[in-house]
Structure formats: C-alpha cells, structure tokens
C-alpha positions in Angstrom: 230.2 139.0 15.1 232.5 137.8 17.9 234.9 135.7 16.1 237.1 137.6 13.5 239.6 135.2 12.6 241.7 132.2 13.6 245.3 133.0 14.1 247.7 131.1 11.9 251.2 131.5 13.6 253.9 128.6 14.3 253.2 129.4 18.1 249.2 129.2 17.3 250.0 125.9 15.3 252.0 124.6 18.0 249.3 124.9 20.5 247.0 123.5 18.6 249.1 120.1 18.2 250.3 120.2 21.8 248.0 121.5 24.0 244.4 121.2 22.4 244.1 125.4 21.8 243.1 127.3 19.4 243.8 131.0 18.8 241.3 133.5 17.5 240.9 137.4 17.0 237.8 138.4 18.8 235.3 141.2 19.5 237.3 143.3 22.1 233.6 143.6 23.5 233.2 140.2 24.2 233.6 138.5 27.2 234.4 135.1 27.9 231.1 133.8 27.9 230.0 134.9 24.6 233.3 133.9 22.8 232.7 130.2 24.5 229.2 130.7 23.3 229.9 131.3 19.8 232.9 129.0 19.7 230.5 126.3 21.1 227.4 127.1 18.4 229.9 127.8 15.5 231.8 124.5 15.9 229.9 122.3 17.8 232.5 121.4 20.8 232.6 121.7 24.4 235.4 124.7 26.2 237.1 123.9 28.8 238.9 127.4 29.7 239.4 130.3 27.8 242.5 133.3 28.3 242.4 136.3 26.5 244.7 139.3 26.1 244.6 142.6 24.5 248.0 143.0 21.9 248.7 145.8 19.1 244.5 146.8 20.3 243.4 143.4 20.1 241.9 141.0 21.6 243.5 137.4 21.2 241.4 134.6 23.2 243.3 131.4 23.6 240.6 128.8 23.4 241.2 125.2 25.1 238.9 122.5 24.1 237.8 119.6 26.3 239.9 116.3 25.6 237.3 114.5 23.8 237.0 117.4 20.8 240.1 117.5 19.1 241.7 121.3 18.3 243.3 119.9 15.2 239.6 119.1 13.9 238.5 122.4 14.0 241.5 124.0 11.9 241.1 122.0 9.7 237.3 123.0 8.7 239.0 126.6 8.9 241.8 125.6 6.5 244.8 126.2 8.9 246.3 122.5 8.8 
C-alpha cells in the first residue's frame, strides 16, 4: 500500500483550506507517479503537482488537486474536517 495516512496538522489543515493540498504519509518507495496513481483511483480526482520530502525517515507527499476537485472534499471522507 502507498498511502499510509493523511496528516492532520494545523499547517496540513491550513493547506487544505487555502491552497487545495493535501498531506499524506507515503511508501518511501513510491514515486510520484504511483502516489498520483493511487490518490487518483482511491479518491476519484485529478493531481495537478505533487512535492514530497523525506522527514524523521519519512516520506511526506504534498498533494495539490486540480481547481475543479475540492481538497476539503476529500478530508472530509477521511474524517479530518
């Protein structure tokens, strides 16, 4: 599995509202294309761009959604708003 969990913090919530991102855990395996992929099957919306980074031996992707799916939408099916 590539996704291991949304990331619930004020920044992560605050990106969400403002910029249309969403933060998850991921693989540190994966690359790009197969965490838009996933994101993509899992939640049925297009990516526009994705940034990752590797913190505390993780990797965090920052996931930004095209303008016409809404960010907001998909916390709330994972239970962060």
């Amino acid at each position: 599995m590539i996704l291991k969990f949304p990331l619930s913090t004020e920044k992560a919530i605050r990106l969400i509202e403002a910029q249309n991102t969403i933060i998850f855990v991921v693989d540190r395996r994966a690359n790009k294309k197969e965490i838009e992929k996933e994101i993509e099957k899992e939640f049925k919306v297009e990516v526009e761009k994705i940034n990752t980074e590797i913190k505390d031996n993780k990797k965090i992707a920052f996931i930004k959604l095209k303008k016409n799916f809404k960010a907001i939408d998909v916390a709330t099916k994972l239970g962060l708003m």
